[in-house]
Each structure stands twice: as structure tokens, then as C-alpha cells.
N, CA, C and O atoms as a MOPAC input file, in Angstrom:
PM7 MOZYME 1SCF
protein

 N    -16.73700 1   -33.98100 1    36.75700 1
 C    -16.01700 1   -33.53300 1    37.92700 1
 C    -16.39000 1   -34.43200 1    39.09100 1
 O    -17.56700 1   -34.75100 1    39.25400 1
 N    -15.47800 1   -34.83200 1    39.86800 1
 C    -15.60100 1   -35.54300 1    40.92100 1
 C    -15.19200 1   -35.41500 1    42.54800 1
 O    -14.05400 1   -35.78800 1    42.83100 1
 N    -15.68500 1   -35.12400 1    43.17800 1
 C    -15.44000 1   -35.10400 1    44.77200 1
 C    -13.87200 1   -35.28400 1    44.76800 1
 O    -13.23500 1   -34.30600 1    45.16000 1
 N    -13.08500 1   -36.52400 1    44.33500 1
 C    -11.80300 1   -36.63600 1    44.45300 1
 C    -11.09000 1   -35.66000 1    44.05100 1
 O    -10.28800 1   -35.16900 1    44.84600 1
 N    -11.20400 1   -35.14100 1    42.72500 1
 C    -10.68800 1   -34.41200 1    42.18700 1
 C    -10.89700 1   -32.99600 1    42.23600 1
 O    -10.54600 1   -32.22600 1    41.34200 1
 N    -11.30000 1   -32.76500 1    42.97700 1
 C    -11.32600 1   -31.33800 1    43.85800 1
 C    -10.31800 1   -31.39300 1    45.45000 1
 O     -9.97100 1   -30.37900 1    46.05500 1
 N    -10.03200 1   -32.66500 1    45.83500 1
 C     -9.73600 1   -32.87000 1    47.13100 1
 C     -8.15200 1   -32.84400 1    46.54800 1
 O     -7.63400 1   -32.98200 1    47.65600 1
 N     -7.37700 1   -32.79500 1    45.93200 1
 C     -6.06200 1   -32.46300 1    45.17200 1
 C     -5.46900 1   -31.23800 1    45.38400 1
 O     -6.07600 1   -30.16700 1    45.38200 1
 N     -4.24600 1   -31.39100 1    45.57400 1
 C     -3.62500 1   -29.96100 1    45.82600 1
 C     -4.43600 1   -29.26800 1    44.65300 1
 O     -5.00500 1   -29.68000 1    43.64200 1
 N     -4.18300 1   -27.74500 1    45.37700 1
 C     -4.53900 1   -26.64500 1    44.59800 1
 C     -4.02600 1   -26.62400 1    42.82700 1
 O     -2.97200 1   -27.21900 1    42.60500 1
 N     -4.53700 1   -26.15300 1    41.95400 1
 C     -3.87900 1   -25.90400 1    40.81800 1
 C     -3.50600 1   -24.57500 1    40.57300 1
 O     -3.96300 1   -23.74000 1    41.35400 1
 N     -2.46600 1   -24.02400 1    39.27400 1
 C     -2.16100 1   -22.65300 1    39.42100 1
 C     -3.42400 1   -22.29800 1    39.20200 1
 O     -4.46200 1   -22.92800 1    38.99900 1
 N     -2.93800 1   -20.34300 1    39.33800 1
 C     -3.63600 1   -19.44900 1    39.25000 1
 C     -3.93500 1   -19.41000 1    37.91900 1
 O     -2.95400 1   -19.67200 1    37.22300 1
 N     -5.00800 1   -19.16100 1    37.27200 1
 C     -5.79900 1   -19.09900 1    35.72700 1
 C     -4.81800 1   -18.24800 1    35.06600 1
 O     -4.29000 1   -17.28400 1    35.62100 1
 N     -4.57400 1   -18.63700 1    33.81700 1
 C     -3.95100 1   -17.54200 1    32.99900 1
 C     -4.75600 1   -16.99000 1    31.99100 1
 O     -4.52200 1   -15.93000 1    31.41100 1
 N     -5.47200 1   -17.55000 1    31.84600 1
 C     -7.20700 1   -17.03300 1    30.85400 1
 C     -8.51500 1   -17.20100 1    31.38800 1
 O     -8.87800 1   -17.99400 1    32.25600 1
 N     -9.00300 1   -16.58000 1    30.92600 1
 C    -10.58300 1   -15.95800 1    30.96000 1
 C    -11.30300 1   -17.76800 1    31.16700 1
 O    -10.71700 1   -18.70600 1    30.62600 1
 N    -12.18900 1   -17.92300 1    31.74000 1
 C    -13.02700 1   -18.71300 1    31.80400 1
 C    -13.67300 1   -18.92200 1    33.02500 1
 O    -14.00900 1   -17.93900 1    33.68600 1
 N    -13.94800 1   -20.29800 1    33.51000 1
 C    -14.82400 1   -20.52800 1    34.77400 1
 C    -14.10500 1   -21.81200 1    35.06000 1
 O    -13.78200 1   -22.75000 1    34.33200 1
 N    -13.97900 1   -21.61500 1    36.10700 1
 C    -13.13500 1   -22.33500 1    37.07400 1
 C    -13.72100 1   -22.61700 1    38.45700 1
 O    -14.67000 1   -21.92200 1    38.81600 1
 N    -13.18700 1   -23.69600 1    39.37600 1
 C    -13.53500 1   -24.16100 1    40.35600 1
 C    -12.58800 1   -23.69800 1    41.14700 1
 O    -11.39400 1   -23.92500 1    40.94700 1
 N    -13.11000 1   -22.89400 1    42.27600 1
 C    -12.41600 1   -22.01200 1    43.27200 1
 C    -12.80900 1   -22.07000 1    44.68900 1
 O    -14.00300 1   -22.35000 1    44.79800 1
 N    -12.09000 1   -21.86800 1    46.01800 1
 C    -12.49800 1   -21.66200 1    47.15500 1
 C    -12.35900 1   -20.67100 1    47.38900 1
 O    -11.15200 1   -20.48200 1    47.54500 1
 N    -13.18100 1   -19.37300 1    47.60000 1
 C    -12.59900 1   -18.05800 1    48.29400 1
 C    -11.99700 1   -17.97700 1    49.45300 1
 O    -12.50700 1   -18.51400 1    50.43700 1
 N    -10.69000 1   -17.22500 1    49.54500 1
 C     -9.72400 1   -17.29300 1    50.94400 1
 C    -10.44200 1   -15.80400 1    51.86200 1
 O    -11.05000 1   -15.71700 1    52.93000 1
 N     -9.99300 1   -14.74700 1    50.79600 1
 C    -10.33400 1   -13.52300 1    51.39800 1
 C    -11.02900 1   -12.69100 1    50.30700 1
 O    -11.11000 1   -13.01500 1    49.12200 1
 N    -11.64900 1   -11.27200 1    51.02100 1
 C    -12.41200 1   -10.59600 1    49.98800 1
 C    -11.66500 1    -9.66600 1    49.56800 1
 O    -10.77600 1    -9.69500 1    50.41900 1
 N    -11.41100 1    -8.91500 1    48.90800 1
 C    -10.69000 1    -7.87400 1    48.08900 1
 C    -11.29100 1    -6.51600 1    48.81100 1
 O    -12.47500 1    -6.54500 1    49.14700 1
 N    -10.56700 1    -5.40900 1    49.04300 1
 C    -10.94900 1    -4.42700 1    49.19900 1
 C    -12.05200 1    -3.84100 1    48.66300 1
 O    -12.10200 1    -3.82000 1    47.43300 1
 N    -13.29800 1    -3.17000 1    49.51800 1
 C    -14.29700 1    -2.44200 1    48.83600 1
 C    -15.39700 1    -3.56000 1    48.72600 1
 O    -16.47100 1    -2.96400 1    48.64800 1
 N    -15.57700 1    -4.74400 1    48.69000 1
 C    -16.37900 1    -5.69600 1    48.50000 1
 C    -17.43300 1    -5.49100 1    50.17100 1
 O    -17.05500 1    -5.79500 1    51.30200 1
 N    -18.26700 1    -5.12000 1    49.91900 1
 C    -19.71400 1    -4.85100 1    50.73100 1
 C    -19.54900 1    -6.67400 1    51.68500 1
 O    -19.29300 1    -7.81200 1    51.29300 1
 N    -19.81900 1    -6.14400 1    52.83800 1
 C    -19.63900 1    -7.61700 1    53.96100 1
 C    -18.49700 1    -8.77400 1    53.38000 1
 O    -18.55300 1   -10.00400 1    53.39000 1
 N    -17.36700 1    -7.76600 1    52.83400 1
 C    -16.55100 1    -8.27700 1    52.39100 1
 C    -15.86000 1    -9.18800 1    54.14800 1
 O    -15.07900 1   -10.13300 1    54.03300 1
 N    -16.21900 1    -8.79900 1    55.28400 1
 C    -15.46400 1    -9.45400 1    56.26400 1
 C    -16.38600 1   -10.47500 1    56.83500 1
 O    -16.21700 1   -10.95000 1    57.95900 1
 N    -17.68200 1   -10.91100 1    55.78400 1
 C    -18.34600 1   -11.81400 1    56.37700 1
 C    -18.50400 1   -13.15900 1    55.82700 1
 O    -18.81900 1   -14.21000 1    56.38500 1
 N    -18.14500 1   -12.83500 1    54.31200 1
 C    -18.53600 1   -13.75200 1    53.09400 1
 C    -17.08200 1   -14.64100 1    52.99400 1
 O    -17.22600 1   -15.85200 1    53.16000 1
 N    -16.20600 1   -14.33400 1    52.83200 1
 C    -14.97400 1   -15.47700 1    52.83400 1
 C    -14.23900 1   -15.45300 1    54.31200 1
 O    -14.02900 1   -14.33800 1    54.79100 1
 N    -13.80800 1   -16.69800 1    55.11400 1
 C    -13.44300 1   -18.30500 1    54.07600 1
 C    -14.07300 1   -19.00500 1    53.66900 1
 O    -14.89900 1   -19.31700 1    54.52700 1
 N    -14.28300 1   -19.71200 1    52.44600 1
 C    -14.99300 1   -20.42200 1    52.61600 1
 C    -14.05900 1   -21.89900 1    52.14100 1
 O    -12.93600 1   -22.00400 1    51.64900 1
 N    -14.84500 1   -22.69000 1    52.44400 1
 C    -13.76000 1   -24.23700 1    52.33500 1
 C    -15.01200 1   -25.03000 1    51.22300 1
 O    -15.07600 1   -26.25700 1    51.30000 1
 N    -15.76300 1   -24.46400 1    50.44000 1
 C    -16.38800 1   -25.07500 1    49.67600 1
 C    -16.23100 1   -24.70100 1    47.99000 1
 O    -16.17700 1   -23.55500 1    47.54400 1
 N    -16.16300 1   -26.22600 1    47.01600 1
 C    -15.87400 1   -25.30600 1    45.76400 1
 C    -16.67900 1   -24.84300 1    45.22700 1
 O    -17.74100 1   -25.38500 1    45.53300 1
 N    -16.84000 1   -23.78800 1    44.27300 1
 C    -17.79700 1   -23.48200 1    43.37900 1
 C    -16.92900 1   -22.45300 1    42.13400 1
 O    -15.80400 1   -21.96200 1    42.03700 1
 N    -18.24100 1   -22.48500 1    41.27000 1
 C    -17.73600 1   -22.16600 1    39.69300 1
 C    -17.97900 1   -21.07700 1    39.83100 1
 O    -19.09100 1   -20.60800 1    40.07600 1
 N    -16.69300 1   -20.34900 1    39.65600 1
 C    -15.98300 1   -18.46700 1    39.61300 1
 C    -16.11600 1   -18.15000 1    38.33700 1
 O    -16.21400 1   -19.21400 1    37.72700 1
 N    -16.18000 1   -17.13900 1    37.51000 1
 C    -15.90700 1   -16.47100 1    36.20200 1
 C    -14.72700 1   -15.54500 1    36.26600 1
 O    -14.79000 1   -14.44100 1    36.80800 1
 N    -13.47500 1   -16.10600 1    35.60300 1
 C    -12.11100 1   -15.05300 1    35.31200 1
 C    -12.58700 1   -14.40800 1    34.05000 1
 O    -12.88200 1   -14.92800 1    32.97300 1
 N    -12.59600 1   -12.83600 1    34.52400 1
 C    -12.93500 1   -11.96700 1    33.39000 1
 C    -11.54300 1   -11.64600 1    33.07600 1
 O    -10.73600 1   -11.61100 1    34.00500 1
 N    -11.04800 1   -11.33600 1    31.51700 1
 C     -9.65600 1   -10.48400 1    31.39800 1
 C     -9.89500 1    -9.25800 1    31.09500 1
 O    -10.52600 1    -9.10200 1    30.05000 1
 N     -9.46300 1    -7.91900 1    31.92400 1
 C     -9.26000 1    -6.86400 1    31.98500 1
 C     -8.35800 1    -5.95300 1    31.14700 1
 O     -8.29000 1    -4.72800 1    31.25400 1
 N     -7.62200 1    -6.79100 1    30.23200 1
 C     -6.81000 1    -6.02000 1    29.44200 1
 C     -5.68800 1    -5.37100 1    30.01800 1
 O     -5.01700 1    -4.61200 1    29.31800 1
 N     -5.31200 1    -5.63700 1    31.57400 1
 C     -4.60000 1    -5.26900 1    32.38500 1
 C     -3.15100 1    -6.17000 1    32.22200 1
 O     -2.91400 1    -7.11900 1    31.47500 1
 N     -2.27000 1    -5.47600 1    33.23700 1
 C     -1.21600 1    -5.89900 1    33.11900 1
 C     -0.74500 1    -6.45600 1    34.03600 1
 O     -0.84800 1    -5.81600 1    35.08200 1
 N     -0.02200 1    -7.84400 1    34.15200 1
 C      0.56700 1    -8.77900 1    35.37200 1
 C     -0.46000 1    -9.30000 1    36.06600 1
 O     -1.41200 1    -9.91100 1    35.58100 1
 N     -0.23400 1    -9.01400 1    37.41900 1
 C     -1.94000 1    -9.47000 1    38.37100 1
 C     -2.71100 1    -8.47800 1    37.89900 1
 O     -3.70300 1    -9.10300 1    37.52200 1
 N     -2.85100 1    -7.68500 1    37.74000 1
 C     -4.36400 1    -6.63400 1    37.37900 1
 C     -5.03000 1    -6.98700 1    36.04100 1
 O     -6.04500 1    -6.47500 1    35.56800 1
 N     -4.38000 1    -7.81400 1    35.59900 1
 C     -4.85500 1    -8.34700 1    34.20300 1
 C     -6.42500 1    -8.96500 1    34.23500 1
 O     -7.29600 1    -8.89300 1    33.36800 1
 N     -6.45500 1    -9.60900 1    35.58800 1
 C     -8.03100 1   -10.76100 1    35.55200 1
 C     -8.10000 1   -10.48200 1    36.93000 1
 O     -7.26500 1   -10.39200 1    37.83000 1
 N     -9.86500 1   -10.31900 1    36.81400 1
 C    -10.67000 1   -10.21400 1    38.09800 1
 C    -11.64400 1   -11.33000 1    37.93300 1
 O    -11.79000 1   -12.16600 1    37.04100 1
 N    -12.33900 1   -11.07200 1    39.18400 1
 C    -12.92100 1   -12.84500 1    39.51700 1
 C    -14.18700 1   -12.55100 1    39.78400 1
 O    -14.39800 1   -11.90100 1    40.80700 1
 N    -15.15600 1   -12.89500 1    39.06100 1
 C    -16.95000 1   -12.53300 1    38.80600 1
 C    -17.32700 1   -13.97900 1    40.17200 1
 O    -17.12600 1   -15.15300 1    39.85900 1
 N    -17.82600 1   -13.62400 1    41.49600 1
 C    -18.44500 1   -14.56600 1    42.26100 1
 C    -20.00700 1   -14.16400 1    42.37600 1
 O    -20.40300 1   -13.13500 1    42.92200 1
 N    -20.96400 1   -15.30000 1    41.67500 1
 C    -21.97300 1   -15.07600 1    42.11200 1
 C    -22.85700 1   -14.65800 1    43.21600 1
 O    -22.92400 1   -15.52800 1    44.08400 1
 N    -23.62100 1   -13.50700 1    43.48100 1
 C    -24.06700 1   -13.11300 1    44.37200 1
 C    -23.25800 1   -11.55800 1    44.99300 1
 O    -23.72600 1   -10.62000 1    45.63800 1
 N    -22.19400 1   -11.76000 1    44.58200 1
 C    -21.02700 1   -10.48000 1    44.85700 1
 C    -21.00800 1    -9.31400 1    43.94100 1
 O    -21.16100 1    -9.52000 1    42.73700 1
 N    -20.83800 1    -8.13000 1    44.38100 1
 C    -20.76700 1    -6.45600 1    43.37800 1
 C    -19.67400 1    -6.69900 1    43.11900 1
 O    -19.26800 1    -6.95900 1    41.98600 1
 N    -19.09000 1    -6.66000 1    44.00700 1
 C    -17.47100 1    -6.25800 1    43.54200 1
 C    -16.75100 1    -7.37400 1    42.85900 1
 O    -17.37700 1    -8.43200 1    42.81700 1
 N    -15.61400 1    -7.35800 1    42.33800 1
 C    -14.36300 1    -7.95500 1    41.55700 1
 C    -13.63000 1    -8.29000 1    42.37400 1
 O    -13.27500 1    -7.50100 1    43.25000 1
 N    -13.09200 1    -9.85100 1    42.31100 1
 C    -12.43000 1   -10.00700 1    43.30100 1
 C    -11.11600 1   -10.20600 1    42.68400 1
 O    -11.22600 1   -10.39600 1    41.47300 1
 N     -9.39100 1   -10.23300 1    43.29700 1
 C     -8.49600 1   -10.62900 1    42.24100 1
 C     -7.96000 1   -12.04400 1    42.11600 1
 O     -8.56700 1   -12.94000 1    42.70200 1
 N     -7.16400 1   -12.25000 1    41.59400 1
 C     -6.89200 1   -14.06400 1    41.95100 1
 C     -6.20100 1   -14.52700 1    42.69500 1
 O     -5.91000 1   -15.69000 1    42.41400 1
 N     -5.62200 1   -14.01500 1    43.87400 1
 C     -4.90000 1   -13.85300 1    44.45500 1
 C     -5.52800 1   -14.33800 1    45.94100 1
 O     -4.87700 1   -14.71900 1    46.91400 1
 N     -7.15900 1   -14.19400 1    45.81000 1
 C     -8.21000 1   -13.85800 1    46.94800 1
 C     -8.46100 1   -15.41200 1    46.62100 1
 O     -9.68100 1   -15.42000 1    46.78800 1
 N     -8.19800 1   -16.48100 1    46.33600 1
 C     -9.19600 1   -17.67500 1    45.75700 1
 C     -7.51700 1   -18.99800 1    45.88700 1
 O     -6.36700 1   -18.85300 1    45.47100 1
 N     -8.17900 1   -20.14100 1    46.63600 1
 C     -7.34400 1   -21.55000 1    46.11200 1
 C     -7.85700 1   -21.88400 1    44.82500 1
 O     -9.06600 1   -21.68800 1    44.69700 1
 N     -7.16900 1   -22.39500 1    43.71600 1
 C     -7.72700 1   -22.81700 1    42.68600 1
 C     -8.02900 1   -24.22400 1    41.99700 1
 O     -7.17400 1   -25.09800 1    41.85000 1
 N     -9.27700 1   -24.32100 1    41.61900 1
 C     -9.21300 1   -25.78100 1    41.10300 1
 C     -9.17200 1   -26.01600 1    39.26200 1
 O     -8.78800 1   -25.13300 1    38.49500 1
 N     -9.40600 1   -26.68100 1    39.04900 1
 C     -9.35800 1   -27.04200 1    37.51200 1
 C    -10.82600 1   -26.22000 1    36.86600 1
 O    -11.85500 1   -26.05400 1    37.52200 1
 N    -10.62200 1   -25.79400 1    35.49500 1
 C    -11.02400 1   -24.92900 1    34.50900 1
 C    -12.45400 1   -26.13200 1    34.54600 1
 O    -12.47000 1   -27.32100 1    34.86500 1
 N    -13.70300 1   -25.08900 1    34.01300 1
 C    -14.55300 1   -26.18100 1    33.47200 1
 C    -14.81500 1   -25.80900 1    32.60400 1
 O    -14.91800 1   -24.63200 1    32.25900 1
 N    -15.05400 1   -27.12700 1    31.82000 1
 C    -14.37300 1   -27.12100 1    30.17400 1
 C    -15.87700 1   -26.36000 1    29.51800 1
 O    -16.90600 1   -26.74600 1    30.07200 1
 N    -15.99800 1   -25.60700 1    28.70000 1
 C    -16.73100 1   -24.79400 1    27.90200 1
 C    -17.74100 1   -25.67200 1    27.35200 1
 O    -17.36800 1   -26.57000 1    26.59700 1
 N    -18.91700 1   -25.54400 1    27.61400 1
 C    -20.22400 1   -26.59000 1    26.81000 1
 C    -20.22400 1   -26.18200 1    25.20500 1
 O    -20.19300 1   -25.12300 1    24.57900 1
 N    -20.26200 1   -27.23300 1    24.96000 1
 C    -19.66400 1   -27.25900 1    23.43400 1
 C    -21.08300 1   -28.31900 1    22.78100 1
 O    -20.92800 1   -29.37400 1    22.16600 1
 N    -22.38700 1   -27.68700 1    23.12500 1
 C    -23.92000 1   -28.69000 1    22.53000 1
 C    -24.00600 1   -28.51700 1    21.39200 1
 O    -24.91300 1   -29.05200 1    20.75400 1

């Protein structure tokens, strides 16, 4: 991964489960100092959990350091990082 390639328009929203490179926009309802912690303009590696849900409620967004679930809706998105495969 490279500095450049984060500086690229946004990519879509995840359609599967994995870890991805994300900027948080806003916090999701119920999220504790949820009005203190996003925007942020920096990337870092999110976890898309799938919920078994349907449409948007399908996948919530695991941010380190955070209780709550955020949805994908709350995040610019960058490219998937690819699964360590040692």
C-alpha cells in the first residue's frame, strides 16, 4: 500500500466482510463521544463484519478502540487489504 494510492478517489462501499482502508466521516447513533471521535481525514484498517442482514443493515464496521458498530455509510472508502496468506 502506498501514500498515492490512498490519495485516489474514494472506492465503493464493501460488499463483503473483510478489512479495508477507511476514513471515518460521522459516528452512528449510540456510539459513546460519538460527537468527538469523527472526522477524521486519516486512513486506517476498519473490519466489515456481515450481519446476515438485509440491504444496508447487512454489514457493520468494527473501528478499533470503538463499542459500538458503525454502518458503511459513516466511512469514505479505500481499497480491501488483501488477507495474509503465510
Amino acid at each position: 500500500m502506498t501514500a498515492g494510492s490512498l490519495s485516489r478517489p474514494a472506492h465503493p462501499m464493501p460488499d463483503q466482510k473483510g478489512h479495508y482502508w477507511a476514513k471515518w466521516r460521522i459516528a452512528s447513533d449510540g456510539t459513546r463521544d460519538g460527537d468527538e471521535l469523527p472526522p477524521s481525514n486519516k486512513w486506517e484498517i476498519v473490519q466489515v463484519n456481515d450481519n446476515n442482514g438485509e440491504e444496508m443493515m447487512r454489514f457493520t464496521v468494527s473501528v478499533p478502540g470503538v463499542e459500538a458498530a458503525q454502518w458503511l455509510d459513516c466511512f469514505v472508502w479505500g481499497p480491501r487489504v488483501p488477507e495474509y496468506r503465510g
